[in-house]
N, C-alpha and C positions, 0 to 999 in steps of 0.2 A: 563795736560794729552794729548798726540798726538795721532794720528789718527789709527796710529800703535798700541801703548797701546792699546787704545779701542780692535780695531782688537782680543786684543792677550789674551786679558779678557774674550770678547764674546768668541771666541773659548774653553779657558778652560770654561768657565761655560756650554758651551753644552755639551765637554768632561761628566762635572759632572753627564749631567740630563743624556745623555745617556749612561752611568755605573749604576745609579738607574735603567733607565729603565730595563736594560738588567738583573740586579738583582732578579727584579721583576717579570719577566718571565720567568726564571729559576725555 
């Protein structure tokens, strides 16, 4: 895995939590 990957994983995984969050407080 390259450094970029990593990068591009971290990013969707925060995408995730913050579509939960924003669910949530709705």
């Amino acid at each position: 895995i390259t450094l970029q990957d990593a990068i591009k994983n971290a990013v969707g995984i925060i995408k995730e939590i913050e579509e939960m969050i924003a669910s949530e407080q709705q």
